[in-house]
Chimera marker file (.cmm) of the C-alpha trace (Angstrom):
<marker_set name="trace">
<marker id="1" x="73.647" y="75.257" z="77.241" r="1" g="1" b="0" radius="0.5"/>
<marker id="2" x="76.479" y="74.740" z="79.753" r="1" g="1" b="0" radius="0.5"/>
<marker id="3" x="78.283" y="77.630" z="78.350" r="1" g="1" b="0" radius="0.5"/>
<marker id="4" x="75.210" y="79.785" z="78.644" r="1" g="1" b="0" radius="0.5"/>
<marker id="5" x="75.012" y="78.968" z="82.218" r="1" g="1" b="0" radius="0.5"/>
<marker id="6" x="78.864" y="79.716" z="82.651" r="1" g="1" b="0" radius="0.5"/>
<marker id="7" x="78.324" y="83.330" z="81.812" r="1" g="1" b="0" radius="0.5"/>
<marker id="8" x="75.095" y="84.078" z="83.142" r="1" g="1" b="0" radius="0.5"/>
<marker id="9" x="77.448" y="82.955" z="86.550" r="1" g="1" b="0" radius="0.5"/>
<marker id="10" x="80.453" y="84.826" z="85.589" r="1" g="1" b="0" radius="0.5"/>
<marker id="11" x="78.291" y="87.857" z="85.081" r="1" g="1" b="0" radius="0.5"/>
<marker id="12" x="76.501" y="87.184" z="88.482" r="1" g="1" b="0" radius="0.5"/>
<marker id="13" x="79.659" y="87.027" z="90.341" r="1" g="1" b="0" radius="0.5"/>
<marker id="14" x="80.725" y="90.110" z="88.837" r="1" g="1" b="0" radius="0.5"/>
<marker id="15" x="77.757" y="92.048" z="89.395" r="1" g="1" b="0" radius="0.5"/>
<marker id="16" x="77.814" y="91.124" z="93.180" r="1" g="1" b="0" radius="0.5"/>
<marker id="17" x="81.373" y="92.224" z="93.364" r="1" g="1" b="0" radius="0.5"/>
<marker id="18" x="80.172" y="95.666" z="91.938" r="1" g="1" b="0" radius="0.5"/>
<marker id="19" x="77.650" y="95.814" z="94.379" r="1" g="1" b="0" radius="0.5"/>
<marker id="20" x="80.083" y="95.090" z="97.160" r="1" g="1" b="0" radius="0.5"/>
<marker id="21" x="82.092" y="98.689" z="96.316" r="1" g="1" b="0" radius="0.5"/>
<marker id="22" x="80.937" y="101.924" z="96.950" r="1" g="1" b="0" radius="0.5"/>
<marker id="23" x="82.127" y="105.415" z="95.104" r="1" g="1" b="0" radius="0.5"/>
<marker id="24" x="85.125" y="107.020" z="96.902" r="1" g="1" b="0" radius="0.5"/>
<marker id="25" x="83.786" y="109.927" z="98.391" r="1" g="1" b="0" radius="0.5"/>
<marker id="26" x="85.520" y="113.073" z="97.650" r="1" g="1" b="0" radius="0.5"/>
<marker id="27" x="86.318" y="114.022" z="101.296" r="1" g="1" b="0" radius="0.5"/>
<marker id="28" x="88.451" y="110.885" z="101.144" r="1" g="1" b="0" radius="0.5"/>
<marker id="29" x="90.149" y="111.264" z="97.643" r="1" g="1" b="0" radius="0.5"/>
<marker id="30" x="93.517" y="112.562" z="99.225" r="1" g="1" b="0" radius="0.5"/>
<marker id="31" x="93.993" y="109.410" z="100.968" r="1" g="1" b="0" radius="0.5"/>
<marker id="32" x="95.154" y="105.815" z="99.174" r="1" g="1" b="0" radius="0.5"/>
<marker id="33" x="94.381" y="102.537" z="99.664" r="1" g="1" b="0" radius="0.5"/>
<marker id="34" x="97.562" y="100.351" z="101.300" r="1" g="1" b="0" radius="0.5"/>
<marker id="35" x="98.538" y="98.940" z="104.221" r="1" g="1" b="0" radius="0.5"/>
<marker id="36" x="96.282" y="100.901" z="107.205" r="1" g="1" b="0" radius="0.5"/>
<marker id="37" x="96.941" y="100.287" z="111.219" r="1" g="1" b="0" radius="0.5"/>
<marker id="38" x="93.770" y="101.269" z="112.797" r="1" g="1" b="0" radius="0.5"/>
<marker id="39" x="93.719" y="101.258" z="116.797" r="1" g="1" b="0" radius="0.5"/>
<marker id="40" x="91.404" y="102.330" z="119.251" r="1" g="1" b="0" radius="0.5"/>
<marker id="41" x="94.452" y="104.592" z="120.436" r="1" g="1" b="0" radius="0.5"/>
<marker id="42" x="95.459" y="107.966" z="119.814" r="1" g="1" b="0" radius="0.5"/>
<marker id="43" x="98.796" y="107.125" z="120.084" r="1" g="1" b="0" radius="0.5"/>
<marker id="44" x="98.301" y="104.419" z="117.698" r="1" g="1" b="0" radius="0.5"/>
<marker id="45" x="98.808" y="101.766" z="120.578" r="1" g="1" b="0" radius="0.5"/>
<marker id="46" x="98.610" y="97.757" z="119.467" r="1" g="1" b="0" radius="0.5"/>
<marker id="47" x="97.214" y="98.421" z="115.903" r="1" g="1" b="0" radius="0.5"/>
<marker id="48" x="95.114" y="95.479" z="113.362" r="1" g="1" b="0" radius="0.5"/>
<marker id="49" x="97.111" y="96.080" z="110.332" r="1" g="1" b="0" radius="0.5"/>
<marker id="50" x="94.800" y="95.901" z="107.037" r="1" g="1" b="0" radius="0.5"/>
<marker id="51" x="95.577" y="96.385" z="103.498" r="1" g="1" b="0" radius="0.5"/>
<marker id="52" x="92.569" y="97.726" z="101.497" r="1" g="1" b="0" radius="0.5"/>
<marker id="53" x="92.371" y="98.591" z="97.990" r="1" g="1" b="0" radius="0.5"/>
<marker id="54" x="90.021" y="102.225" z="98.839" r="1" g="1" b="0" radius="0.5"/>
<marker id="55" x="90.002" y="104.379" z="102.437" r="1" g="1" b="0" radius="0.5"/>
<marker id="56" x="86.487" y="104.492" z="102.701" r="1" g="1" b="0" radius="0.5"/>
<marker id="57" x="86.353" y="100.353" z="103.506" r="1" g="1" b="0" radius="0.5"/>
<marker id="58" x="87.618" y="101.325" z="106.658" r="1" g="1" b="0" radius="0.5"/>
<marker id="59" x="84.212" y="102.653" z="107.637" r="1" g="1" b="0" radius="0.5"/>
<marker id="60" x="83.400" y="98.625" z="107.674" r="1" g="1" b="0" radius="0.5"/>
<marker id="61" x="85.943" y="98.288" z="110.544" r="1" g="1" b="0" radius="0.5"/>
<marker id="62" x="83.723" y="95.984" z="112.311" r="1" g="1" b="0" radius="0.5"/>
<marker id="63" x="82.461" y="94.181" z="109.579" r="1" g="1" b="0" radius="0.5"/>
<marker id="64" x="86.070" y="93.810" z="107.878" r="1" g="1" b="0" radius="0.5"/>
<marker id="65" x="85.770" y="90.394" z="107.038" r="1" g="1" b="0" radius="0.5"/>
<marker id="66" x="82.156" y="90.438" z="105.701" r="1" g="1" b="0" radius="0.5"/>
<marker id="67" x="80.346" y="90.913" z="102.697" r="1" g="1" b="0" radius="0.5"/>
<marker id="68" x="78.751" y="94.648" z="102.824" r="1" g="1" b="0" radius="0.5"/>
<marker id="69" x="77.078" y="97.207" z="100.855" r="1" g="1" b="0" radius="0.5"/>
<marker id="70" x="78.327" y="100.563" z="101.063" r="1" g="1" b="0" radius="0.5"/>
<marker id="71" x="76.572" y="104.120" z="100.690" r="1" g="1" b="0" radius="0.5"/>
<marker id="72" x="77.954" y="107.577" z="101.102" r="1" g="1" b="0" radius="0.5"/>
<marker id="73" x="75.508" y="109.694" z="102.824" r="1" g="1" b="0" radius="0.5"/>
<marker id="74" x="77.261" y="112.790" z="103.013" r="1" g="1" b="0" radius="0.5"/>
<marker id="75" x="80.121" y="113.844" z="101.859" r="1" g="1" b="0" radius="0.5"/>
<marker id="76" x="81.800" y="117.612" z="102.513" r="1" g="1" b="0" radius="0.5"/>
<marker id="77" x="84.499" y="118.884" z="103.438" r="1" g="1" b="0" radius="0.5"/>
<marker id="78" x="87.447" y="116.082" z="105.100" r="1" g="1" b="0" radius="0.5"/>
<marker id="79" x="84.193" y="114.376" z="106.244" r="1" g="1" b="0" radius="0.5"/>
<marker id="80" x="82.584" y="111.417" z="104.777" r="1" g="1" b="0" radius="0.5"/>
<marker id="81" x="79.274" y="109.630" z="106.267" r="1" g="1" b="0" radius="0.5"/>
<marker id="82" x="79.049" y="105.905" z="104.949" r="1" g="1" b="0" radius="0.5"/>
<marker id="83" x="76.120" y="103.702" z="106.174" r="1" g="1" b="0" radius="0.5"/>
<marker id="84" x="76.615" y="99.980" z="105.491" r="1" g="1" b="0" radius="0.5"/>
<marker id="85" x="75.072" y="96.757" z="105.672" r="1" g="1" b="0" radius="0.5"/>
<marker id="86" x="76.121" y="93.228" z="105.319" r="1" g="1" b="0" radius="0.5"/>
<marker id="87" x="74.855" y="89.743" z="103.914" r="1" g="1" b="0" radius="0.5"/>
<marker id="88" x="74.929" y="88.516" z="107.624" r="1" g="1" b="0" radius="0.5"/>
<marker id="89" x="72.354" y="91.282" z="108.819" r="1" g="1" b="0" radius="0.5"/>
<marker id="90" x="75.461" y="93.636" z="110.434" r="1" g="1" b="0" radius="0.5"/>
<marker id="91" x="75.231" y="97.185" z="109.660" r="1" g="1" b="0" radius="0.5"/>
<marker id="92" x="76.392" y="100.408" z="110.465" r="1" g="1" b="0" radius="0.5"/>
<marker id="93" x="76.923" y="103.883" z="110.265" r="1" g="1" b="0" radius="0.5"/>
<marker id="94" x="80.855" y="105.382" z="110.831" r="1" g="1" b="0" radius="0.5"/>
<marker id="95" x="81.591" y="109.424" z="109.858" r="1" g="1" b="0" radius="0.5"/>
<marker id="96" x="85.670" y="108.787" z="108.654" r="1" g="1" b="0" radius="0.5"/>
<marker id="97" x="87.482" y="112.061" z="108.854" r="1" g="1" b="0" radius="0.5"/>
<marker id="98" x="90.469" y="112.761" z="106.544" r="1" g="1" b="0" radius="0.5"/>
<marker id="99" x="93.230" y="114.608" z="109.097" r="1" g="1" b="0" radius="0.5"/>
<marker id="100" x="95.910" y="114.415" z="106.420" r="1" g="1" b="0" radius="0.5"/>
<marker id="101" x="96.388" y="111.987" z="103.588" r="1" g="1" b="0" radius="0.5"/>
<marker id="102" x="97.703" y="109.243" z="105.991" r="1" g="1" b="0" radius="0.5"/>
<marker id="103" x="95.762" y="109.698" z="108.877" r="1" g="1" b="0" radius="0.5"/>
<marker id="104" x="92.364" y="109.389" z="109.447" r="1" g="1" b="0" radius="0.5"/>
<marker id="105" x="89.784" y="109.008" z="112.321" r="1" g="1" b="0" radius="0.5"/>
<marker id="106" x="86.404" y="106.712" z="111.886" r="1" g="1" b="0" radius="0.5"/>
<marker id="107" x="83.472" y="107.230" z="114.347" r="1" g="1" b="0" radius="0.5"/>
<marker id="108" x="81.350" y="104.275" z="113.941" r="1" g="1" b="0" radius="0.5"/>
<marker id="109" x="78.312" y="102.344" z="115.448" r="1" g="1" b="0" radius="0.5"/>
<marker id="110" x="75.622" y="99.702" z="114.352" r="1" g="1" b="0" radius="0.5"/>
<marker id="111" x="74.987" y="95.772" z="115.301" r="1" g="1" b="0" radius="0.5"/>
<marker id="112" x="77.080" y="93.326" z="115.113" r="1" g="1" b="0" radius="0.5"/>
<marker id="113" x="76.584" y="89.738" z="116.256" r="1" g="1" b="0" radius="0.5"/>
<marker id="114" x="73.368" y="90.846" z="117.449" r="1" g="1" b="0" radius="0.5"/>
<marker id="115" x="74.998" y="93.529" z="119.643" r="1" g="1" b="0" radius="0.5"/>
<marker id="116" x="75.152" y="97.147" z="119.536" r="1" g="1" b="0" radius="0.5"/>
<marker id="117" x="78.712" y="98.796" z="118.853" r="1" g="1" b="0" radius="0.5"/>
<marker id="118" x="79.684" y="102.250" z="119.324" r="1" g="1" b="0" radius="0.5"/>
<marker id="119" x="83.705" y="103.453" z="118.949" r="1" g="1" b="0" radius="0.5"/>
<marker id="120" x="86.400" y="105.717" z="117.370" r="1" g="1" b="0" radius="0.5"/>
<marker id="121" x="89.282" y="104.638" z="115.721" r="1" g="1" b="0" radius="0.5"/>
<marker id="122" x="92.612" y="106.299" z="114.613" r="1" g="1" b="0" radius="0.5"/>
<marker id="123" x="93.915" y="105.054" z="111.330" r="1" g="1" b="0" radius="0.5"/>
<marker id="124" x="97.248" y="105.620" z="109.747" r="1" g="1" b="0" radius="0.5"/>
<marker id="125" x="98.765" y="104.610" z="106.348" r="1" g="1" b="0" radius="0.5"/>
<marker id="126" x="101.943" y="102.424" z="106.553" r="1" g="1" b="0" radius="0.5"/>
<marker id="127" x="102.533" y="102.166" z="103.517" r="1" g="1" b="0" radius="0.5"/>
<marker id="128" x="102.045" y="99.673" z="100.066" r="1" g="1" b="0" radius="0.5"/>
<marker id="129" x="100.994" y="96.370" z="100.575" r="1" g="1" b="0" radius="0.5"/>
<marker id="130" x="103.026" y="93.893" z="100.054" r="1" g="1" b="0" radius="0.5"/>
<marker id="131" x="103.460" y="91.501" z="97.224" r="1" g="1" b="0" radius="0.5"/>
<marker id="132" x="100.772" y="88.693" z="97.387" r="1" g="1" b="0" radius="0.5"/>
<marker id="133" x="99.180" y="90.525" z="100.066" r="1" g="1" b="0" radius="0.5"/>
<marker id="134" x="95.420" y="90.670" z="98.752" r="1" g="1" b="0" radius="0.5"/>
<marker id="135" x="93.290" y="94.185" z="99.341" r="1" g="1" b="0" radius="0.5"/>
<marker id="136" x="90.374" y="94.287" z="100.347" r="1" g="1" b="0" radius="0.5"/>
<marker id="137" x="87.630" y="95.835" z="98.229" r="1" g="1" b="0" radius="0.5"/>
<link id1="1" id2="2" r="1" g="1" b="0" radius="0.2"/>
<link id1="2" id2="3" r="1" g="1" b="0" radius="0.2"/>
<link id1="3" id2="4" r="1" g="1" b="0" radius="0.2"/>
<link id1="4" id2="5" r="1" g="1" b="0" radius="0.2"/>
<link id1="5" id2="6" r="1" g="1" b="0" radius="0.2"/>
<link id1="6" id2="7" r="1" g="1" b="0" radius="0.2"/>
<link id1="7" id2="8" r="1" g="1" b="0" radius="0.2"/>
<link id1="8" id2="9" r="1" g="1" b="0" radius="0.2"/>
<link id1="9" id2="10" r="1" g="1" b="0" radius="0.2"/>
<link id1="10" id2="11" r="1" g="1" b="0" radius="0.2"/>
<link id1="11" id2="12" r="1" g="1" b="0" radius="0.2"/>
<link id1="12" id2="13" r="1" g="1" b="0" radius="0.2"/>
<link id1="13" id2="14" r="1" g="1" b="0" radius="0.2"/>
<link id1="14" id2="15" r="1" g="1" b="0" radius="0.2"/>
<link id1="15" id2="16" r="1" g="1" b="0" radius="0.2"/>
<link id1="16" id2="17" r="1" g="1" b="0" radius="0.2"/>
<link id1="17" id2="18" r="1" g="1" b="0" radius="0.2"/>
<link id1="18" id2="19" r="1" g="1" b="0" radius="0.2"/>
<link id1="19" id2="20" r="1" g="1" b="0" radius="0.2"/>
<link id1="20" id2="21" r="1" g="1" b="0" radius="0.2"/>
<link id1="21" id2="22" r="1" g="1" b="0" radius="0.2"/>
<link id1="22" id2="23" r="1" g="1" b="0" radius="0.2"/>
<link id1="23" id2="24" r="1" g="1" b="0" radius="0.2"/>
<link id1="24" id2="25" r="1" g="1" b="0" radius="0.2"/>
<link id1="25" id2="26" r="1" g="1" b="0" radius="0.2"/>
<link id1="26" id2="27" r="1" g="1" b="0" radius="0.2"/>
<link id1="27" id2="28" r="1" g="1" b="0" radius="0.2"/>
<link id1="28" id2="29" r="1" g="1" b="0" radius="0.2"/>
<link id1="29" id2="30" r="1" g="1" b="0" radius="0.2"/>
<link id1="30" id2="31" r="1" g="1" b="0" radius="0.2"/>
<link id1="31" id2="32" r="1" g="1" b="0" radius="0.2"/>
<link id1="32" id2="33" r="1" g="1" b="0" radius="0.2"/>
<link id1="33" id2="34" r="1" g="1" b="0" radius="0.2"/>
<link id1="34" id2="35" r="1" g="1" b="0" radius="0.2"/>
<link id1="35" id2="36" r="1" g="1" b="0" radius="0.2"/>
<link id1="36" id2="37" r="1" g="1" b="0" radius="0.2"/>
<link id1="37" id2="38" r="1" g="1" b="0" radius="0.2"/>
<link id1="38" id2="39" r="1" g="1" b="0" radius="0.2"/>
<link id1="39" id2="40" r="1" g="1" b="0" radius="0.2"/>
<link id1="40" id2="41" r="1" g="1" b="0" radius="0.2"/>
<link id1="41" id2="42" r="1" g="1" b="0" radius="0.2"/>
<link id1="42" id2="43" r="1" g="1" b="0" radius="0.2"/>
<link id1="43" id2="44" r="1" g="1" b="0" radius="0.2"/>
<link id1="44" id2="45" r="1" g="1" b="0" radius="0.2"/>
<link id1="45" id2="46" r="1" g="1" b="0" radius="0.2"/>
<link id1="46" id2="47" r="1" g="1" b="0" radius="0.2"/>
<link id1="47" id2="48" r="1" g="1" b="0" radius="0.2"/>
<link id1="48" id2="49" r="1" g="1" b="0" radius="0.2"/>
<link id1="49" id2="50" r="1" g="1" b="0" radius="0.2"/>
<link id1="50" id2="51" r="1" g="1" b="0" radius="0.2"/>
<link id1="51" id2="52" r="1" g="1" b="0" radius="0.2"/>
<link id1="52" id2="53" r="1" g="1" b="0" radius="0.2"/>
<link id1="53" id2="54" r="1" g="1" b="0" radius="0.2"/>
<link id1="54" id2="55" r="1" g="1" b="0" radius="0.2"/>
<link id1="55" id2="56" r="1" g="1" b="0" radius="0.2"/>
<link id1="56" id2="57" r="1" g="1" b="0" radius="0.2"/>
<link id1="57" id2="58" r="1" g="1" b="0" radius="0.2"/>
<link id1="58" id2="59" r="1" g="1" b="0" radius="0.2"/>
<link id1="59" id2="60" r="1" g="1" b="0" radius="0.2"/>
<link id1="60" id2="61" r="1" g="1" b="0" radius="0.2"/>
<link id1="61" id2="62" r="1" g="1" b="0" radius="0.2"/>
<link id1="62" id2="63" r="1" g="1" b="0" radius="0.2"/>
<link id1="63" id2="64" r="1" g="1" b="0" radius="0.2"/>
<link id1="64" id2="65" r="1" g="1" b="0" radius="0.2"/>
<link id1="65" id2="66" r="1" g="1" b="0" radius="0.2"/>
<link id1="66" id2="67" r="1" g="1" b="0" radius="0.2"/>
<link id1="67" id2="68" r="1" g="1" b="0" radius="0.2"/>
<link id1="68" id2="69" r="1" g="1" b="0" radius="0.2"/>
<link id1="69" id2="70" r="1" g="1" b="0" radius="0.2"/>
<link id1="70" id2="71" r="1" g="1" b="0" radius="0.2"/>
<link id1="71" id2="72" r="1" g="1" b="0" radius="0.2"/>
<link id1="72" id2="73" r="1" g="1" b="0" radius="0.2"/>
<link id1="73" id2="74" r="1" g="1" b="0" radius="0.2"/>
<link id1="74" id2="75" r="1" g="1" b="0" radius="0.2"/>
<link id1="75" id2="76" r="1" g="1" b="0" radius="0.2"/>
<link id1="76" id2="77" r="1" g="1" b="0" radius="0.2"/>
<link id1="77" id2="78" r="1" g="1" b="0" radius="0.2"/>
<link id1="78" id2="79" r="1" g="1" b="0" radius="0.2"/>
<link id1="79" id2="80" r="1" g="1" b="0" radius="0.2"/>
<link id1="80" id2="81" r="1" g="1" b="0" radius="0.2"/>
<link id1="81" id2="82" r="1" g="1" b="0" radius="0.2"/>
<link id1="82" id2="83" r="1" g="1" b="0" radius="0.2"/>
<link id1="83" id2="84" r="1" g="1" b="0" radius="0.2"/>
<link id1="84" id2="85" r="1" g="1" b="0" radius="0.2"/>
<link id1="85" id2="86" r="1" g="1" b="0" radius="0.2"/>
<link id1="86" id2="87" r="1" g="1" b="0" radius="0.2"/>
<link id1="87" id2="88" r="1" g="1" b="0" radius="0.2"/>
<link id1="88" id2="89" r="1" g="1" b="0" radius="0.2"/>
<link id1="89" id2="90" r="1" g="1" b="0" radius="0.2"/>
<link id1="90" id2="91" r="1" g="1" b="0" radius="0.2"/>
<link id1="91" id2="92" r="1" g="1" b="0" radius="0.2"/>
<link id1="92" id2="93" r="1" g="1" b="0" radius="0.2"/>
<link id1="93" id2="94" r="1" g="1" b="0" radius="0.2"/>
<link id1="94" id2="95" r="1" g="1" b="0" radius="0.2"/>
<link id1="95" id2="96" r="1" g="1" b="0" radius="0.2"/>
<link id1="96" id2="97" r="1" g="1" b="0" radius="0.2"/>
<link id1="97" id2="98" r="1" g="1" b="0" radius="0.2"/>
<link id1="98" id2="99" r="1" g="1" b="0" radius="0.2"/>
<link id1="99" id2="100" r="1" g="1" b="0" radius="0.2"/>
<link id1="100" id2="101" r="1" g="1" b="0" radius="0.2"/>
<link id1="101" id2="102" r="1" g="1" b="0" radius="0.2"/>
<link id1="102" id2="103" r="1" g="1" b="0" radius="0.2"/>
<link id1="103" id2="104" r="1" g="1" b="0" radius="0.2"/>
<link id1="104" id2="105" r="1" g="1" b="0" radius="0.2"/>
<link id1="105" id2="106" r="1" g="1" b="0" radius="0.2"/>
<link id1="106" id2="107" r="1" g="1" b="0" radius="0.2"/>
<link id1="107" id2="108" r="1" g="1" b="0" radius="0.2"/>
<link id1="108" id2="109" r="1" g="1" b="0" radius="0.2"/>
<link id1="109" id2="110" r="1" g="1" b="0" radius="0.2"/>
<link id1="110" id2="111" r="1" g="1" b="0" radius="0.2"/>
<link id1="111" id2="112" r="1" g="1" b="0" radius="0.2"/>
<link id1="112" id2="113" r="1" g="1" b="0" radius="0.2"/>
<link id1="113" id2="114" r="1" g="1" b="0" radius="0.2"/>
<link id1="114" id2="115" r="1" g="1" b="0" radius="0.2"/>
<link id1="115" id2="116" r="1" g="1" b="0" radius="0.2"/>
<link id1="116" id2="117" r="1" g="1" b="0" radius="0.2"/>
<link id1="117" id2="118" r="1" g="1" b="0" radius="0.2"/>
<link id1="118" id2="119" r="1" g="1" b="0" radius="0.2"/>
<link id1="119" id2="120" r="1" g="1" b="0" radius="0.2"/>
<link id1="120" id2="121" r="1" g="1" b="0" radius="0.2"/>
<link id1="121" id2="122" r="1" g="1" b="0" radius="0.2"/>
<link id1="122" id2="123" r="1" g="1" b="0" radius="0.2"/>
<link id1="123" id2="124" r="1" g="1" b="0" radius="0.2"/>
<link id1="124" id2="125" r="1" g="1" b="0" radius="0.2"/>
<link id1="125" id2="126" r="1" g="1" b="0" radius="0.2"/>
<link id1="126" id2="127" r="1" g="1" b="0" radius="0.2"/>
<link id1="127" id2="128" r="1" g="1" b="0" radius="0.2"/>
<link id1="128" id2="129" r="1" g="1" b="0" radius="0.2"/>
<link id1="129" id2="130" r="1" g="1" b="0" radius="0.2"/>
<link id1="130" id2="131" r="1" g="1" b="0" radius="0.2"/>
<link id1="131" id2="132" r="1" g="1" b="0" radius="0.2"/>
<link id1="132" id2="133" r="1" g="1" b="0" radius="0.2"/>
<link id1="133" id2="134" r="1" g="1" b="0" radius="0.2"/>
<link id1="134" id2="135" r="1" g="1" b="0" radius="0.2"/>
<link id1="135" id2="136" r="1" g="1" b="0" radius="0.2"/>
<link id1="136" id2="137" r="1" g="1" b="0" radius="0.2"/>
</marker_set>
C-alpha cells in the first residue's frame, strides 16, 4: 500500500510540474534559455540577473518566484502574447518581443500583491548559466 501511495505522489508532483510549463511559442524559438539581465532600462541600467531554462518565463517577470500557469495567446511574427496566473491568485498578461536572439523586450501588466502592475522591460542574454546554478522552468 505504501508503495502505491509513493507513486500516485511521484506522479502528482510530476504532473504539477507539467502544468507549471507552457509550449515555447514560435516567435520566441530563436532565443535560449540562460542567464537573462532584465531592467526597466533601455540602456540595460542596474539589471536582476535570472537564469531560466525557456525565454518565454520571462513573461512571469513579476511573478518570478511563484508557481504559475502559462498560456500563449498569440503567437506571430517576433511577438508572443502569454497570459499567466499563479497559485497565490497573481496573474498577468506581458506581449515579449524577440529583437534579436539575445535581446528581447516584455510589456507586461496584471495584480500582484493585490495591486495592479503595468511596465516594460528590456532583457538581454548573458550567457550559460553557471554550474549549480538552477533554471527556472
Amino acid at each position: 500500500m505504501r508503495e502505491g501511495v509513493r507513486i500516485g505522489l511521484a506522479a502528482t508532483v510530476f504532473l504539477s510540474a507539467g502544468l507549471l510549463a507552457a509550449t515555447l511559442p514560435h516567435a520566441l524559438a530563436p532565443a535560449a534559455g540562460g542567464l537573462w539581465e532584465v531592467s526597466t532600462s533601455a540602456t540595460g541600467h542596474n539589471p536582476t540577473r535570472l537564469c531560466v531554462a525557456s525565454p518565454d518565463i520571462l513573461a512571469q517577470f513579476e511573478h518570478r518566484n511563484g508557481r504559475c500557469t502559462r498560456s500563449v495567446i498569440r503567437d506571430r511574427g517576433t511577438n508572443a502574447e502569454i497570459s499567466y496566473t499563479c497559485a497565490d491568485g497573481g496573474f498577468g498578461r506581458s506581449v515579449v518581443t524577440l529583437v534579436t536572439p539575445r535581446s528581447l523586450t516584455i510589456d507586461t501588466q496584471g495584480i500582484s500583491g493585490g495591486l495592479p502592475f503595468h511596465y516594460k522591460l528590456y532583457a538581454r542574454r548573458a550567457g550559460d548559466c553557471q554550474p549549480g546554478h538552477l533554471a527556472r522552468r
